[in-house]
N, C-alpha and C positions, 0 to 999 in steps of 0.2 A: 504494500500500500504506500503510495506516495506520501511523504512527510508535510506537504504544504499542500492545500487545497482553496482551490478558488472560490471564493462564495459570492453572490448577494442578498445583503439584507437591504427588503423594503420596511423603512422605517416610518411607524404611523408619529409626527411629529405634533406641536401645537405651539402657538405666542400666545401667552397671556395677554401681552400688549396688546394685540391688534387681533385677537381671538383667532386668528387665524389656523385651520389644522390643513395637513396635507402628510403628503408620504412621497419621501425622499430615500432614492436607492445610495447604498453604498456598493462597491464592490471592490472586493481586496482577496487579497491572497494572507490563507493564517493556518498557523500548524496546527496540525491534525490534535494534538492535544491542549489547545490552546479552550479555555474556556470562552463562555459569552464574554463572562464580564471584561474580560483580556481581549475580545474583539472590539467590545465596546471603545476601552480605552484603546485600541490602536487607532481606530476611528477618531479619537479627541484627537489623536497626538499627530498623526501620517493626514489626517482628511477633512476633518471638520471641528474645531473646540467648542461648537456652539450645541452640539446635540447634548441633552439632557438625560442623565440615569441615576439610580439610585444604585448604592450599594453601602455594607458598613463591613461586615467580619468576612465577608467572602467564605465564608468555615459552613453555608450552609447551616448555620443554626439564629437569625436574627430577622430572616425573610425579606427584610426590605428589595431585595434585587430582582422579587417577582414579576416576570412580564409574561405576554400572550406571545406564543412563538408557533407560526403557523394556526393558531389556535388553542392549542395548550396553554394552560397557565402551566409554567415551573419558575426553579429557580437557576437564574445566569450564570450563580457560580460555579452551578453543579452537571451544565451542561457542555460536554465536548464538542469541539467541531464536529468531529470525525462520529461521536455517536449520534450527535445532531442529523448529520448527512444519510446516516445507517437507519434511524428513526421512522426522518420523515421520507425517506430516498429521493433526497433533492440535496441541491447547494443552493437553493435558493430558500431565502427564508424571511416572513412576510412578520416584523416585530409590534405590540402594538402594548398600550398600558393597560395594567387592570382595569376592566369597568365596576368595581365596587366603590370607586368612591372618585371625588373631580380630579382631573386632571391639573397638577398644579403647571406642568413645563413636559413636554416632550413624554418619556415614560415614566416621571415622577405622578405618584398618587398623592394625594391629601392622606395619610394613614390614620392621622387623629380621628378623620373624619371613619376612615373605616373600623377603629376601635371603637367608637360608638356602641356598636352593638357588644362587642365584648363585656365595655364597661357596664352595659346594663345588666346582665346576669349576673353582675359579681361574682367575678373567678378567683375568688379566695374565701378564705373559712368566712362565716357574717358571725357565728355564735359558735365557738370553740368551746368543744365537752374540757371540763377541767380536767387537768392529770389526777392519775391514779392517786392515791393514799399513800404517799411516803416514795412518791416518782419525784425526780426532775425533770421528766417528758412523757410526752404522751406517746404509748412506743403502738405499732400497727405489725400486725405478726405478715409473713412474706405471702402466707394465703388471702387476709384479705386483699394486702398490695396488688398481688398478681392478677387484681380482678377488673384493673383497671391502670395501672401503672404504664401503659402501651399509651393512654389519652396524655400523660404526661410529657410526652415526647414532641407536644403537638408547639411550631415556634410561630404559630398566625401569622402564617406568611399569605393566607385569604386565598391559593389556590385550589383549595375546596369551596369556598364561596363564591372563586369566581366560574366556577366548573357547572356548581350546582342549577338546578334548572327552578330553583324556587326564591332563591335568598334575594334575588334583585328587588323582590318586589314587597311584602310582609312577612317574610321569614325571617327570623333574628340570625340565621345562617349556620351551616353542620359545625365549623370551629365555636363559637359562640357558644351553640346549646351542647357540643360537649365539654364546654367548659363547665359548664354549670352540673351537667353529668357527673362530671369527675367530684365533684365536691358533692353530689350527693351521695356518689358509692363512696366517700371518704369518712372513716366510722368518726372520724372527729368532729363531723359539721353535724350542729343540732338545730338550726333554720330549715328541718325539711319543708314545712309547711311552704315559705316563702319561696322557697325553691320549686319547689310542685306546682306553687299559681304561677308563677311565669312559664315552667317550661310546658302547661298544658294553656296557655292562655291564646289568643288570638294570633300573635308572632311565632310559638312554640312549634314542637317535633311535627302537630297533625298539616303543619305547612309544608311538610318533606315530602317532597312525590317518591322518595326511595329510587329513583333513576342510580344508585351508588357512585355516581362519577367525583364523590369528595375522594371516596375511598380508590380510585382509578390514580388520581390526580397527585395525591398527597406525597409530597418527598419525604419524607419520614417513615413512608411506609405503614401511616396506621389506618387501621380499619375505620374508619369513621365513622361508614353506615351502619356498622355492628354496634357500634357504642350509642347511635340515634335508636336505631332498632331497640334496644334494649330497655328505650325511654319509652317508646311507642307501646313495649308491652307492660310500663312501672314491674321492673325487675330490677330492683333496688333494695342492697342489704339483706339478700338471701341467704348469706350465713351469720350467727351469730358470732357473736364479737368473743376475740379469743389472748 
């Protein structure tokens, strides 16, 4: 396999200034193991410094670098040239921003704006059972953990919300409501009540068509629709606490 490979990216662009959006081809030559975001920036450096992206750890664990890439939502730093080309069997490749939330510049998203919905379910303990009797922590034995500890791995990087076919519109979205998931299978949270009215509420699980495309999409590799599914049948806390 040849070391350098030719590509184009059609990039969907936008000005703030002048609203303007349109799609601007690049094309360049980049090593076969080179990632997006290393295309991206050749692009600043070799062809254009005005194109806009987002990135922060490039580690694949902070999401910010998610775009639509041919239609996919993933993330840039995790994608090869060379698997890219193998993927979608092209060198050409058509880049465009999340549609979950406005367009701040080019493939920048407003994220604030798409955390919205996270912060509404409160993805952390609301009402923490006190530690045991003569504990300094509240210890979780590895059976209940392993009941759900796969949700934990999730970094909202919103490529299951942007995948899904219900979140754009009244659905709080599959990362969202398995945030709120995880902390209901977590034996430590004692707000189930408030927990339960939102996730069976108007925005909640019955807004999921179950099409599983979070769980398609997800770089992390976690089951998504498994852990919505799970909501959908209030299957929560089926063993006792140990």
């Amino acid at each position: 396999m040849s070391q350098v490979h030719r590509i184009t990216l059609k990039v969907k662009r936008y000005d703030p200034d002048t609203k303007r959006t349109w799609v601007q081809n690049y094309e360049l030559e980049a090593g076969r193991i080179l990632r997006f975001t290393d295309v991206f920036r050749k692009i600043n450096n070799e062809l254009d410094p005005t194109l806009a992206w987002n990135s922060s750890c490039e580690h694949a664990q902070c999401g910010s670098c998610a775009v639509n890439v041919n239609g996919k939502p993933l993330l840039a730093c995790e994608l090869l040239v060379e698997n890219a080309i193998k993927h979608f069997g092209s060198t050409t490749f058509r880049i465009e921003p999340l549609t979950i939330a406005p367009v701040v510049r080019d493939l920048i998203v407003d994220f604030d704006k798409a955390y919205e919905r996270v912060n509404k379910v409160k993805p952390y303990i609301i009402d923490p059972s006190p530690r045991p009797a003569g504990e300094s922590e509240y210890r979780i034995s590895p059976r209940q953990l392993e009941r759900y500890v796969e949700a934990t791995r999730c970094i909202n990087c919103f490529c299951c919300a942007e995948a899904c076919i219900s979140s754009h519109k009244r659905f709080l979205g599959p990362n969202a409501v398995m945030a709120s998931i995880v902390r209901l299978m977590d034996p430590r949270e004692q707000a189930i009540k408030e927990r339960l009215e939102l996730l069976y509420s108007e925005q909640g699980v019955y807004r999921c068509h179950t099409s599983m495309a979070c769980s398609f999409v997800c770089p992390k590799e976690i089951d998504v629709a498994h852990f919505i599914a799970l909501a959908k049948a209030n299957r929560f806390r089926s063993e006792t606490k140990r």
